[in-house]
C-alpha atoms as an extended CHARMM CRD file, in Angstrom:
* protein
*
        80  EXT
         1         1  UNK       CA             12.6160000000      -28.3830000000       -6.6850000000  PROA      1               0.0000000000
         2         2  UNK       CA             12.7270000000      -26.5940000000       -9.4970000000  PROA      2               0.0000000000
         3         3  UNK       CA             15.7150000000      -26.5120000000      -12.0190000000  PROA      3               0.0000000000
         4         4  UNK       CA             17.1690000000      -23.9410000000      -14.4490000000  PROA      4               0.0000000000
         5         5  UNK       CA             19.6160000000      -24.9160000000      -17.0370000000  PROA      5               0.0000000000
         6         6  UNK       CA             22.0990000000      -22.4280000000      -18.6990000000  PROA      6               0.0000000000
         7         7  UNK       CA             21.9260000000      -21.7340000000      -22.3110000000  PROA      7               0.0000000000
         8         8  UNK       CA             23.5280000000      -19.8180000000      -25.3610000000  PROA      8               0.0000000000
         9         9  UNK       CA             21.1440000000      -17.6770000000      -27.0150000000  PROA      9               0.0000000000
        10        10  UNK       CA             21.7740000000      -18.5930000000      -30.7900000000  PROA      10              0.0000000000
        11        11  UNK       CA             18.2580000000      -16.3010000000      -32.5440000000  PROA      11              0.0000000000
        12        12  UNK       CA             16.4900000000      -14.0810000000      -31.3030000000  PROA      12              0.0000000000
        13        13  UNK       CA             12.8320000000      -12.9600000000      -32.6600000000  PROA      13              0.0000000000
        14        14  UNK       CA              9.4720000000      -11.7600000000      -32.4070000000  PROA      14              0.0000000000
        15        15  UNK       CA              6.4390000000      -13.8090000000      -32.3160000000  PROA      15              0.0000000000
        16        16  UNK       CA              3.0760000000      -11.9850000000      -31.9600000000  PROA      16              0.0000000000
        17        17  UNK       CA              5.1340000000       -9.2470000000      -30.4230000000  PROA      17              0.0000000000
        18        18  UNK       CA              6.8440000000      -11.4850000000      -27.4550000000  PROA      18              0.0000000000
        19        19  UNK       CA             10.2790000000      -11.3180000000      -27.7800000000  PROA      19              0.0000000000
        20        20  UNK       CA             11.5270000000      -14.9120000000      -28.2790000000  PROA      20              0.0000000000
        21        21  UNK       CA             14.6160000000      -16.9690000000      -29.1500000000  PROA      21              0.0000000000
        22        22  UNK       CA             16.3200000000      -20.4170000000      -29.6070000000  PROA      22              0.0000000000
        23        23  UNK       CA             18.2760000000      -21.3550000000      -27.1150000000  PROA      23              0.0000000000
        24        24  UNK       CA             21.4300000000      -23.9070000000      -27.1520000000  PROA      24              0.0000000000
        25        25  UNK       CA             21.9000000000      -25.9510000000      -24.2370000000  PROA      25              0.0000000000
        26        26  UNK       CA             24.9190000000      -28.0530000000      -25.1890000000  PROA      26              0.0000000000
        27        27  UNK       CA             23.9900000000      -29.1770000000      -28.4310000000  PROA      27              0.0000000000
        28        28  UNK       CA             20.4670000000      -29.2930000000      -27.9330000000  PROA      28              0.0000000000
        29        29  UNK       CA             18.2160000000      -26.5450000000      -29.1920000000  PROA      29              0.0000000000
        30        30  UNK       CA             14.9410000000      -25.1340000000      -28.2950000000  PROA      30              0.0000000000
        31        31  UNK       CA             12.6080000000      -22.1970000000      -28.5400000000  PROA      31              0.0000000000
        32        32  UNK       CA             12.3290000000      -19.9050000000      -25.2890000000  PROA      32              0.0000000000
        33        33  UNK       CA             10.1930000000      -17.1520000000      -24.4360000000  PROA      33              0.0000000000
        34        34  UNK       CA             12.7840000000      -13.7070000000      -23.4210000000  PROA      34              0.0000000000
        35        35  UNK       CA             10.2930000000      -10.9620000000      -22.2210000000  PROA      35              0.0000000000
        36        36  UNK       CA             11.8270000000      -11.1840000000      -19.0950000000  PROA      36              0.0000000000
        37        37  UNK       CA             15.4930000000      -10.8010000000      -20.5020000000  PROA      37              0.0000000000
        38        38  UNK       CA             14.7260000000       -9.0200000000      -23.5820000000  PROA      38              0.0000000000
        39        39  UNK       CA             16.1840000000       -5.7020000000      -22.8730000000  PROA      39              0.0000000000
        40        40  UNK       CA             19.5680000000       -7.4420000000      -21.8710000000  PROA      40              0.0000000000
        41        41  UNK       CA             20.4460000000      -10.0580000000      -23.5830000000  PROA      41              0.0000000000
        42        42  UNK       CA             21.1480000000      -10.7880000000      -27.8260000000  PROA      42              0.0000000000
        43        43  UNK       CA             22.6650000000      -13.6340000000      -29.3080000000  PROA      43              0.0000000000
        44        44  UNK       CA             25.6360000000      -15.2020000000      -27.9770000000  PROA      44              0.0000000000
        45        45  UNK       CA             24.1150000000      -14.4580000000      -24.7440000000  PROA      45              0.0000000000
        46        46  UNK       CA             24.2480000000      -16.9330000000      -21.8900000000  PROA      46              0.0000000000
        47        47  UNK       CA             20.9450000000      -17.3780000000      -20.2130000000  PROA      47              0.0000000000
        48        48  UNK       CA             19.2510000000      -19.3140000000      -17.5180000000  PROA      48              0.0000000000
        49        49  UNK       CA             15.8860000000      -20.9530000000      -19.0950000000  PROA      49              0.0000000000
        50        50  UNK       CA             13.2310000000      -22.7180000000      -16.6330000000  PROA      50              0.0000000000
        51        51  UNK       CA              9.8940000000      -24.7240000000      -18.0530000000  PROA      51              0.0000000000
        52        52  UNK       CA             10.6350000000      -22.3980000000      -21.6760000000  PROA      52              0.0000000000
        53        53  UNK       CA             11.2520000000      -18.8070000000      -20.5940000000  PROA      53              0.0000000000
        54        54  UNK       CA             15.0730000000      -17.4440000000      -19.8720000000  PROA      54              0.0000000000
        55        55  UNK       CA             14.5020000000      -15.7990000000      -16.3240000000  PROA      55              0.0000000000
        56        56  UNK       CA             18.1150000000      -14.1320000000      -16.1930000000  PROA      56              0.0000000000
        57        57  UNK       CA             21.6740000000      -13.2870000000      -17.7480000000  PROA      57              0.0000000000
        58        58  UNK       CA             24.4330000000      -15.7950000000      -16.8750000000  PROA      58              0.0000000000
        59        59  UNK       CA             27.9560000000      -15.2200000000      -17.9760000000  PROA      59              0.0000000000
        60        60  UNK       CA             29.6750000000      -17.5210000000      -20.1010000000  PROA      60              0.0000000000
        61        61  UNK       CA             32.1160000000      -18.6390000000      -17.5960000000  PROA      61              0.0000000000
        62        62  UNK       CA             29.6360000000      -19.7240000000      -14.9350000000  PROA      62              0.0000000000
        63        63  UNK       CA             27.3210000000      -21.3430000000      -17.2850000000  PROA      63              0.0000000000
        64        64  UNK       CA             29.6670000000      -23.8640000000      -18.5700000000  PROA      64              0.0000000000
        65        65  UNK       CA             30.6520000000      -24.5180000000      -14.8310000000  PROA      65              0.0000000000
        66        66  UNK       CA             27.1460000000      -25.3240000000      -14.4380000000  PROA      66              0.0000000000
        67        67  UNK       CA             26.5180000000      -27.3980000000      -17.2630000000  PROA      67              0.0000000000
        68        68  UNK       CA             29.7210000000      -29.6570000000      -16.5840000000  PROA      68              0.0000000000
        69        69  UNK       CA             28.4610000000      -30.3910000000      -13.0450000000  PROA      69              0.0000000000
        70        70  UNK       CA             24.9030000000      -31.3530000000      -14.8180000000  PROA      70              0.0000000000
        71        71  UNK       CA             26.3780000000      -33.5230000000      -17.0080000000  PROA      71              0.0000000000
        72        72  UNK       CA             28.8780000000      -35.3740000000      -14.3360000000  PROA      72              0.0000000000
        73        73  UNK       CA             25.7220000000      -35.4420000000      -12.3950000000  PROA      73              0.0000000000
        74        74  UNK       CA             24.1720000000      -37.3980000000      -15.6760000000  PROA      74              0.0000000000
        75        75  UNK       CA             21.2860000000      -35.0840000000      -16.1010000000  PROA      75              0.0000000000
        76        76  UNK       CA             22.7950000000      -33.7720000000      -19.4940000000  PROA      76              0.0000000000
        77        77  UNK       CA             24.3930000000      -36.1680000000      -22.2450000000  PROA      77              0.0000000000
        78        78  UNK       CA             27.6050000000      -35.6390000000      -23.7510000000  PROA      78              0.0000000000
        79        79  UNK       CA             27.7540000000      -33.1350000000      -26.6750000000  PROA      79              0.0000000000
        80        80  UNK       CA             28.1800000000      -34.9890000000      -29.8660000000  PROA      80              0.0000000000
C-alpha cells in the first residue's frame, strides 16, 4: 500500500532546472521534488508528497483532516 502524506509548501526552488521545494509536514521538514505540481502550486500551498515528489494540490482544509487522522492513528507525532 502505498501512502501519501499532506504537506505545506514552505520554499520553493530550482535545482539543475527541476522545480523543487521544502515541504512541512507538521513540524517536520523536507526537500521534495514539484515537476509534477510546479505549474500549480507556490508556497503556502498544501500538497500531497509520496517517496519525495508532491503528486497533487490538496486544500488546506482537507489536509489537516488528514494529518489529524494520521496522527490519532500514531503514524505522525505530536507537533512540538
Amino acid at each position: 500500500m502505498c501512502l501519501g502524506i499532506p504537506g505545506r509548501i514552505v520554499e520553493v526552488r530550482r535545482d539543475a532546472g527541476l522545480p523543487m521545494g521544502v515541504v512541512d509536514f507538521g513540524g517536520v521538514r523536507r526537500d521534495a521534488c514539484l515537476a509534477y505540481v510546479a505549474d500549480e502550486v507556490d508556497v503556502g500551498d498544501y500538497v500531497i508528497v509520496h517517496v519525495g515528489f508532491a503528486l497533487s494540490k490538496v486544500d488546506e482544509e482537507e489536509a489537516h483532516r488528514t494529518l489529524e487522522i494520521l496522527r490519532q492513528m500514531g503514524e505522525l507525532e505530536e507537533p512540538a
